[in-house]
N, C-alpha and C positions, 0 to 999 in steps of 0.2 A: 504494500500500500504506500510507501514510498514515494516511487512514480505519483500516485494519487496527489498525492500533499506537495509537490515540489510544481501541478500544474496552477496552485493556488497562490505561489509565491510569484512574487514580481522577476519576470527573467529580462535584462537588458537585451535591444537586440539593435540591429543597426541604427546610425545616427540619422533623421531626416533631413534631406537635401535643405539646402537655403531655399529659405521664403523669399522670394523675389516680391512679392504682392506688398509689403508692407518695408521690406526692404533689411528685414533683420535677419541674421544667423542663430540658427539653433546648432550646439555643438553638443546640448547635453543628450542622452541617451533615451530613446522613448521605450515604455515599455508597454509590452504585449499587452491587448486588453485579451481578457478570458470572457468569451462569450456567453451567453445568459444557460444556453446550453450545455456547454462545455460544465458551469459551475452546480448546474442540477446533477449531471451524471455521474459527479463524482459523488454526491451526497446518494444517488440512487442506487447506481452500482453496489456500494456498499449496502446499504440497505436492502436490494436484491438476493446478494450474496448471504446475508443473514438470515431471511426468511425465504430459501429456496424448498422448494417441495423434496420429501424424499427421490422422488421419482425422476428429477431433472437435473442436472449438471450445465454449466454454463462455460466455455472457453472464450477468450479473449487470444486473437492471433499476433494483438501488438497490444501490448499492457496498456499504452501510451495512450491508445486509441479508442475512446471508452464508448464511440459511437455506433462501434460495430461488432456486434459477437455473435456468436454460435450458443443455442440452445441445444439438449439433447435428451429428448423426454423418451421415457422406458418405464410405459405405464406394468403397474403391477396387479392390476384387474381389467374385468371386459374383457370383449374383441381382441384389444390389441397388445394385449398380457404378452410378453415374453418378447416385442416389438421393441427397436429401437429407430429412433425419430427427430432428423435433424431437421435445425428449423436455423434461418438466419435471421438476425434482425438487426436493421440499421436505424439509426434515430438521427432523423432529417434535420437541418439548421432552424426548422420551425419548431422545432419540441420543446414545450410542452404544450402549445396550441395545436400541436398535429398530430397523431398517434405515429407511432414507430412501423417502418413500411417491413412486412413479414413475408417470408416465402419460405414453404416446407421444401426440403433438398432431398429428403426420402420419398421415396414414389411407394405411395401407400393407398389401400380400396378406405375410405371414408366418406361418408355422405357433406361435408363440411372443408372437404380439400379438397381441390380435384387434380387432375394426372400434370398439371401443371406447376403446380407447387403453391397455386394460390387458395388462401387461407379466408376462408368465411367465419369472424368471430365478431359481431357488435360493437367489442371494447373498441374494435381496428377503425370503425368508422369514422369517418369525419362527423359524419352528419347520421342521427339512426332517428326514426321514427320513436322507438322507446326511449327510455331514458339510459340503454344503458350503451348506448353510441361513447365516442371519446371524448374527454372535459381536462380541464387543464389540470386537475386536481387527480388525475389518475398516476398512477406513477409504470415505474418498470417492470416492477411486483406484481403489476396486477396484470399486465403483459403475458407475465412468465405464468402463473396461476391460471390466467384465462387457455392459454395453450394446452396448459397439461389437463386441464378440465374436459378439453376436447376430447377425449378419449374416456371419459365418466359423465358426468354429471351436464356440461355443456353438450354434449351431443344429441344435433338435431335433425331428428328425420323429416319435421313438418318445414323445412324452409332450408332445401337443402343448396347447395355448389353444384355440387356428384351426383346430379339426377339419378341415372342409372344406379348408383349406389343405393337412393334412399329407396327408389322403385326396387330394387331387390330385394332389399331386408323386409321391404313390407310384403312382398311374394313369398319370400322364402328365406326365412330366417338363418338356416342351413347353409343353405347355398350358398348363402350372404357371408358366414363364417367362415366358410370353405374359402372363399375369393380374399379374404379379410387376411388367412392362415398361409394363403399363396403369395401375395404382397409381402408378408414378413418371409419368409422360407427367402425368395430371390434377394431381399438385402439382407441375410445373413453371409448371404455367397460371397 
């Protein structure tokens, strides 16, 4: 956490050109301003990583980089019991007026993802008819929570992504399992 705490310290960085406009020299050193975002993710991050679900792991591929990490949910009940499930998620310069833009990397039979990696969950919208669309007041927690829910509790057949998904579980509950069992089998490969 290191990294964390050294982006919150004032770092000098080069000197800005003379001001020709008013005719004066600045020779003192300007420093980096840390962006509104920048300064929530480090407070969230951390907060993430404290209340992360049994079920999910979270990797970061550059510590420095708090914008962009790797989920990896391995739900332990349902469908997707014994499944493991990567998800990226990057957190736009708009954040925390924008929700964090998410795509699944594992190609998985779900009524709420479909074959593209794209993610049907509420929290993600901009804008949701219910209340429970994105608000500035949601954090990354609830991100990571909403995702891993996807596979319990959030899982919905009545307003689904993956049409054919949701139209099979309600045909044939079986079958649906069997197609669900064959999506995990090929990414264990």
């Amino acid at each position: 956490m290191i990294t964390l705490n050294r982006k919150l310290k004032k770092e000098p960085i080069a000197p800005e050109p003379t001001n020709t406009m008013n005719g004066l020299t600045s020779n003192e050193s300007m420093v980096r301003r840390i962006s509104v975002r920048d300064k929530l993710l480090i407070k969230e991050v951390q907060e993430m990583n404290e209340n992360l679900p049994a079920t999910c792991s979270v990797h970061f591929e550059d510590p420095n980089m708090l914008s962009e990490f790797l989920l990896t949910v391995t739900p332990d009940e349902g469908f997707w019991q014994g499944g493991k499930f990567k998800f990226s998620v990057f957190v736009t310069d708009d954040y925390n007026m924008a929700p964090p833009r998410v795509k699944c990397l594992t190609r998985l039979w779900h009524p709420n993802i479909n074959v593209d990696g794209d993610v049907c969950l509420s929290l993600l919208r901009q804008t949701s008819i219910d209340e429970h669309g994105w608000a500035p007041t949601r954090r990354l927690k609830d991100v990571v929570w909403g995702l891993n829910a996807l596979f319990t509790d959030l899982l919905n057949f009545e307003d689904p992504l993956n049409i054919e998904a949701a139209e099979m579980y309600n045909k044939n509950k079986t079958e649906f399992q069997a197609k669900v069992q064959e999506y995990i089998a090929k990414g264990k490969r």
